[in-house]
C-alpha positions in Angstrom: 0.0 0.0 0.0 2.9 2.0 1.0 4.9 1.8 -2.3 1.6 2.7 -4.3 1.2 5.8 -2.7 4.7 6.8 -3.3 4.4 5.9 -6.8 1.1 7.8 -7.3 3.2 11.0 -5.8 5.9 10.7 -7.7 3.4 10.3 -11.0 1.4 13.6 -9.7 5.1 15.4 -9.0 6.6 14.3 -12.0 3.6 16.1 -14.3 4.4 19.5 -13.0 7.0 21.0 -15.2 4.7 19.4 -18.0 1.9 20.5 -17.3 3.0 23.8 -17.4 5.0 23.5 -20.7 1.8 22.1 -22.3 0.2 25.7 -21.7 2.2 26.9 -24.2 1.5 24.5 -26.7 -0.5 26.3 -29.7 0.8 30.1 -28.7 3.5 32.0 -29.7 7.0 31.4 -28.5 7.1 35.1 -27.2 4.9 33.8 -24.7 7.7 31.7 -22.9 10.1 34.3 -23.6 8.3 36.8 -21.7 7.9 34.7 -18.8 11.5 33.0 -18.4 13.4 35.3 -20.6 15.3 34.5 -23.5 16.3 31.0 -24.3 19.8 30.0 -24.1 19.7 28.1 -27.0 17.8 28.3 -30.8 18.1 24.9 -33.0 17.7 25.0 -36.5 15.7 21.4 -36.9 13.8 22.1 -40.7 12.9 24.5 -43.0 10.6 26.5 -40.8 11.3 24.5 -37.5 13.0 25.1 -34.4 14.1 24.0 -30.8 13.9 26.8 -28.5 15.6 25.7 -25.2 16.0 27.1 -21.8 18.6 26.0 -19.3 18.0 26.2 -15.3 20.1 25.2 -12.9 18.0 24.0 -9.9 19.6 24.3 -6.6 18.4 21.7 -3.4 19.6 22.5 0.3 19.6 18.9 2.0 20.0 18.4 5.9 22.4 16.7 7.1 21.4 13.9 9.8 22.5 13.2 13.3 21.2 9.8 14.9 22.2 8.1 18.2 22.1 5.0 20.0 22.6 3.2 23.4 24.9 0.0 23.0 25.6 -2.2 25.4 29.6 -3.3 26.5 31.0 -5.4 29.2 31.9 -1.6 30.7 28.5 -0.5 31.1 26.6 1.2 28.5 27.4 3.8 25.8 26.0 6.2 23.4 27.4 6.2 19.9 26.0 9.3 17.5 26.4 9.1 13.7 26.6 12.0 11.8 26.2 12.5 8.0 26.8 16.1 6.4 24.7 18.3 5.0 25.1 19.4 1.2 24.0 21.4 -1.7 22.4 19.1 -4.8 22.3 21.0 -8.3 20.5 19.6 -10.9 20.8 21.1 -14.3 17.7 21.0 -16.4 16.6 21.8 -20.8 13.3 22.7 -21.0 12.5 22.4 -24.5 10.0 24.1 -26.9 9.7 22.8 -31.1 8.1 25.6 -33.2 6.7 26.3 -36.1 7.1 29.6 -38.3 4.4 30.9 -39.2 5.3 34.7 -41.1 7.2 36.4 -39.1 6.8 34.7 -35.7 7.4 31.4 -34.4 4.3 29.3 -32.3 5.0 26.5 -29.7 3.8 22.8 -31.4 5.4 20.3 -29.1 7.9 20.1 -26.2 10.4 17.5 -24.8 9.4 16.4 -21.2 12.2 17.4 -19.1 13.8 14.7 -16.7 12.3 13.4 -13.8 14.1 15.5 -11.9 13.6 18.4 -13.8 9.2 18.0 -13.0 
């Protein structure tokens, strides 16, 4: 039961980036552009196609951990902590846009789903 509620998070979690990237679909690339910018990166794929990308590197603060137990010796007993450091995770992520020209401007078709940990 356990393991299918962690896969149906990880489906609903893994949709976000997506889902949002979808919204686009149909619209003019100057649409993305206004909201994240310009893209680092313009493909040439076909005659009147291209890959629009953007690059982001995500940035994760994780905890580190201290844990402790009793133990039992022959001297009585003891407390032994274990540590594990805290550190900084970077992920870096494409999100991806394919357009179509159409005169002068260029509207959103498709996308490539960024990696899961990209979502």
């Amino acid at each position: 039961m356990h393991s299918l509620l962690a896969l149906a998070a990880v489906a609903l979690l893994a949709s976000c980036a997506s889902q949002i990237m979808k919204n686009y679909v149909g619209g003019p690339v100057d649409a993305v552009i206004l909201d994240y910018g310009p893209p680092d990166n313009v493909i040439e794929i076909g005659v009147g196609q291209r890959a629009f990308q953007w690059r982001r590197i995500n940035t994760e603060t994780v905890t580190g951990t201290t844990t402790g137990e009793v133990r039992q010796t022959r001297h009585g007993e003891r407390y032994e902590i274990s540590q594990s450091p805290g550190y900084v995770k970077e992920t870096e992520c494409f999100y991806t846009f394919f357009a179509q020209a159409s005169g002068t401007r260029w509207f959103v078709t498709s996308f490539r789903r960024p990696q899961l940990e990209c979502e």
